[in-house]
C-alpha positions, 0 to 999 in steps of 0.5 A, a space after each residue: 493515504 487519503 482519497 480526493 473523490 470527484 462526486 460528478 463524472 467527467 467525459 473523457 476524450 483524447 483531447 488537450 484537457 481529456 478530464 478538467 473536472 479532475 485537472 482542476 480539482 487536482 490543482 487544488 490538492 497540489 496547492 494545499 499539500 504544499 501549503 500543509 506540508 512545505 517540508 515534504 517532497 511532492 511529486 504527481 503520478 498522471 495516468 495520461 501525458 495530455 491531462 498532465 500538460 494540463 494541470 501542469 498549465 493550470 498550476 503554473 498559471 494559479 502560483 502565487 509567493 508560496 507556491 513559488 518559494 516551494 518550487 524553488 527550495 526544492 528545485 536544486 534538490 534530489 527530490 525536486 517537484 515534478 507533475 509527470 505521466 505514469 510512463 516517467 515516474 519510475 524511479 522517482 521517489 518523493 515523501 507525498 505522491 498524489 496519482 490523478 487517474 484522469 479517466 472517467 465516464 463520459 457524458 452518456 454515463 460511459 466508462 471507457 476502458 482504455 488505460 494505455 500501458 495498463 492494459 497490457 502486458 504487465 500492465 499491473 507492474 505500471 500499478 506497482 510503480 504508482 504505489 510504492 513511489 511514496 515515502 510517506 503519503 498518498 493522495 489519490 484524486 479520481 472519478 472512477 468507481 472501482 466496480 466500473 471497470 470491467 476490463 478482467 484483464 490482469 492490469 486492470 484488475 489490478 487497478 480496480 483493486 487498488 482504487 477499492 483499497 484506497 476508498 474503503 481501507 479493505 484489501 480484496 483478492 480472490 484468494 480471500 473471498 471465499 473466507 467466511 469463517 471465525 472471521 472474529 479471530 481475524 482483523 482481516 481476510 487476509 490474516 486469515 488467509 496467512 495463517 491457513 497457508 503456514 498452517 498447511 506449510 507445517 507452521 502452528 499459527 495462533 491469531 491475536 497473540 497478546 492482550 487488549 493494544 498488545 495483540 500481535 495478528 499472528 504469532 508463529 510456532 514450529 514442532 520443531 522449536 518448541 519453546 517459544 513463538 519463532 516470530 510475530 506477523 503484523 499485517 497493516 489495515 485500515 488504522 495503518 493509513 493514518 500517520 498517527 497509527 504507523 508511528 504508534 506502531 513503530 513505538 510498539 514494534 520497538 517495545 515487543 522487539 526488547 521482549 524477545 519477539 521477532 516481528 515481521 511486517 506485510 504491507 498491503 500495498 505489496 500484497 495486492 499485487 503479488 500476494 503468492 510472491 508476497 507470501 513466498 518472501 515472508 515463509 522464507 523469512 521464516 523458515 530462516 527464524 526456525 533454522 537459527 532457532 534449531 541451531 541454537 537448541 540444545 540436546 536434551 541433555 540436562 541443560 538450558 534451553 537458550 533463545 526462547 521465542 517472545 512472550 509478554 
């Protein structure tokens, strides 16, 4: 995932062309995903239909042999290149997604808060839609600083959060804001988090099992298994938005599975928008481990004791 960041603020308006700023900016890392990337699928996320007319009239008119020969190897294809309005992008997936967000201060230095379907009603779910349509990659292109919105809508909210992950690589909620202590045994506020909320559910949670590049951020213990770590928690952070990270990790996620551990994985794309829902799904994931594991430990009659949790 990476960040286009317009340094000058454009003025919005409810015209053909609300933000050329950012619509010709945009053409510009449209043009250079293709070239970079020929053999990835590429869609593009607009958060307005009249800003994605647009860069649709200005990518058109600036295509050249490369462009078109992209357009049509995958014009017959599933994943065919499109430029659409956040209302029609459900349901589509590509490999790169890049979401052009259109708003931005006008020229009196204001910032509008008018994010149509964001607003509303769920409008948070408009957000989850946005970031989970790509396989591999996202580009954001925007003008906004995240502290300028100000709508505490849950939407929003939603939205200023995601633009602060996207541009710093830190997940913020409310949930982990107040965590200020042994932050040195926590890559993040969250694992922080994690590990409180299992602890208090029953669960013995220990930070940085392992040693030096084999730690895993949490490793997860029950009373009732005692031989062994049930699971381990990975939860992905700042290195993870490189390519080269997640394939490292893939390879070492392999390499600890053949040791024996279990390895449960939280995005923070999932987290940010459903952090109780997120926690809900991993706590059953575990409380099925600690119910296999139970099945499988036998009465202390003198014999062994199968399935031990994972270890170095």
């Amino acid at each position: 995932m990476s960040v286009e960041e317009d340094g000058q603020m454009s003025s919005w308006s409810p015209s053909k062309n609300p933000n050329p700023i950012e619509a010709d900016k945009l053409v510009e890392i449209i043009e250079a995903e293709i070239r970079e990337r020929p053999n990835w699928s590429i869609g593009v996320a607009m958060m307005n239909l009249k800003q994605a007319i647009r860069v649709e009239e200005l990518f058109h008119a600036k295509m050249d042999n490369t462009i078109l020969d992209y357009l049509n190897r995958w014009k017959k294809t599933p994943e065919y290149f499109f430029i659409k309005n956040l209302e029609n992008v459900q349901g589509d997936e590509r490999v790169t997604i890049i979401i052009a967000t259109v708003y931005g201060k006008n020229k009196e230095g204001k910032m509008f808060q008018r994010f149509g379907l964001i607003n509303l009603e769920k409008g948070e779910n408009c957000i989850n839609v946005l970031v989970t349509r790509a396989k591999k990659r996202v580009v954001v292109c925007t003008s906004i600083d995240p502290n300028d919105i100000t709508n505490q809508s849950t939407g929003p909210q939603v939205f200023r959060r995601y633009l602060q992950f996207v541009k710093t690589g830190i997940l913020e909620d409310t949930a982990t804001q107040n965590i200020s202590d042994h932050r040195d045994l926590y890559d993040s506020p969250w694992e922080k988090w994690f590990h409180d909320r299992l602890e208090a559910d029953g669960y013995k949670v220990n930070p940085q099992v392992g040693v030096s590049g084999w730690r895993i951020d949490l490793g997860v213990m029950h009373p009732d298994y005692p031989n062994g770590y049930l699971c381990g928690i990975e939860l992905d952070g700042k290195d993870h938005l490189r390519q080269s990270a997640r394939d490292r990790d893939i390879e070492r996620q392999s390499i600890l599975e053949s040791k024996g551990w279990t390895i449960l994985r939280v995005w923070s794309v999932d987290l940010f928008t459903d952090p109780e829902g997120e926690y809900n799904l991993l706590k059953k994931e575990i409380d099925s481990l600690l119910e296999e594991k139970r099945a499988h430990v036998e009465e202390p009659t003198g014999g062994t004791i199968r399935n031990a949790g994972g270890r170095f």
